[in-house]
C-alpha positions as CSV (number, residue, x, y, z in Angstrom):
1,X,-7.3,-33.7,-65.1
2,X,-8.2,-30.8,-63.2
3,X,-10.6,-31.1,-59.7
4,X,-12.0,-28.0,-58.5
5,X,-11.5,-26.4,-55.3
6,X,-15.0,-26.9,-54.6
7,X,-15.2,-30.7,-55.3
8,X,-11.9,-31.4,-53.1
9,X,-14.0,-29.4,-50.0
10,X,-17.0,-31.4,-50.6
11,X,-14.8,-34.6,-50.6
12,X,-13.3,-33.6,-47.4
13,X,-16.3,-32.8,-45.8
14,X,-17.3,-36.3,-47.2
15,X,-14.9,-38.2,-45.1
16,X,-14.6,-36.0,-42.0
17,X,-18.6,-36.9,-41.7
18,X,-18.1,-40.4,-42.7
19,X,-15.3,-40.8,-39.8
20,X,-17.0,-39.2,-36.9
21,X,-20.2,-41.7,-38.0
22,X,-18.0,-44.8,-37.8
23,X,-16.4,-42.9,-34.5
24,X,-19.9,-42.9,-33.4
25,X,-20.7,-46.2,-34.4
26,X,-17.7,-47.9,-32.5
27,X,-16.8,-49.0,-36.0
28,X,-13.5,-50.2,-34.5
29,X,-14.4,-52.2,-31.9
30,X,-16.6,-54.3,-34.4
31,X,-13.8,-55.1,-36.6
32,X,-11.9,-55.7,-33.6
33,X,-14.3,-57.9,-32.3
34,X,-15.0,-59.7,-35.5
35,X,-11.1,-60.6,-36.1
36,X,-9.2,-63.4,-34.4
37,X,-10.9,-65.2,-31.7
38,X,-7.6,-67.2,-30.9
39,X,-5.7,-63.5,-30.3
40,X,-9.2,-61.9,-28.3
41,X,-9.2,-64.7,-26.2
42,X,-5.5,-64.8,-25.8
43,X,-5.7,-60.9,-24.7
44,X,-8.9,-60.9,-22.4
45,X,-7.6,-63.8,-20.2
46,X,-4.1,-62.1,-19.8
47,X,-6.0,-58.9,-18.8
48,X,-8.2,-60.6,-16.5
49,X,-5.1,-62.6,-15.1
50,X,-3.9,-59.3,-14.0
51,X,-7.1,-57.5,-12.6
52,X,-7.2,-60.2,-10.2
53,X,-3.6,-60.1,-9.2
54,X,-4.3,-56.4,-9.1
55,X,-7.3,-56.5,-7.3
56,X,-5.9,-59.1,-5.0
57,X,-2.8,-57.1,-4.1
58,X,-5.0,-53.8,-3.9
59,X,-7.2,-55.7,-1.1
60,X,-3.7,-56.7,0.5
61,X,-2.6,-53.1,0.9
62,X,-5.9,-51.5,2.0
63,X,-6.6,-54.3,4.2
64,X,-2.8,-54.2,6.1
65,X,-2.8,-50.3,6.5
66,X,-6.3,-50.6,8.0
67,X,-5.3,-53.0,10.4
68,X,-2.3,-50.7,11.3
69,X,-4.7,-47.8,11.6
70,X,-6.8,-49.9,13.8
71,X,-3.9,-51.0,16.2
72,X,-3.0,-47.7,16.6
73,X,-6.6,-46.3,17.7
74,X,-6.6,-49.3,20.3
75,X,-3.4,-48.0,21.4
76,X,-5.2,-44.4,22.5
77,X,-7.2,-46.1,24.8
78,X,-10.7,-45.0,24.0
79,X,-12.8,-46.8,26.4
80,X,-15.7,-48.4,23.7
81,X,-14.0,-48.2,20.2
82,X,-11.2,-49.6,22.1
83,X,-12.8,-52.7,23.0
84,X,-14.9,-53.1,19.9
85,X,-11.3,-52.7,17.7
86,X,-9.3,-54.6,20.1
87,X,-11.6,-57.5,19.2
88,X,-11.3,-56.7,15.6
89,X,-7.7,-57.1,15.7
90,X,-7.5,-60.4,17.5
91,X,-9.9,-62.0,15.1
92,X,-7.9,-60.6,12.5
93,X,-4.2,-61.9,13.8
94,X,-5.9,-65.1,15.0
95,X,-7.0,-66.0,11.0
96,X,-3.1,-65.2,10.0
């Protein structure tokens, strides 16, 4: 059985337009949310278990090296922002 040349180039261009519309069409999400609610479940609170570890040690960081930047302004003497971070800093040492 013999296929022309020009069938097999209509059947790829078949396909390659029938993949970029289920692309499109988040085909692959669908079935992914259609499948095992046990595993989705399972996978969401694991990733949302670590965002919040993430989130909470991101916070952690930011907060710390702002509190160093903070002290070290105070430290320059500037007579306003002094005071105003001075004050800042207590407040923060005092919740610790």
């Amino acid at each position: 059985m013999f296929i022309g040349k020009k069938k097999i180039n209509i059947l790829k261009k078949a396909i390659e337009d029938l993949s970029k519309i289920l692309e499109e069409g988040n085909f692959v999400e669908l079935t992914y949310i259609l499948g095992n609610k046990k595993e989705i479940i399972i996978r969401n609170l694991i990733a949302g278990i670590f965002r919040g570890v993430g989130i909470g040690i991101g916070v952690t960081v930011v907060t710390a090296m702002l509190v160093i930047l903070l002290q070290k302004i105070v430290t320059l003497n500037i007579p306003v922002i002094g005071e105003y971070i001075a004050d800042i800093v207590d407040i923060v040492e005092r919740s610790r």
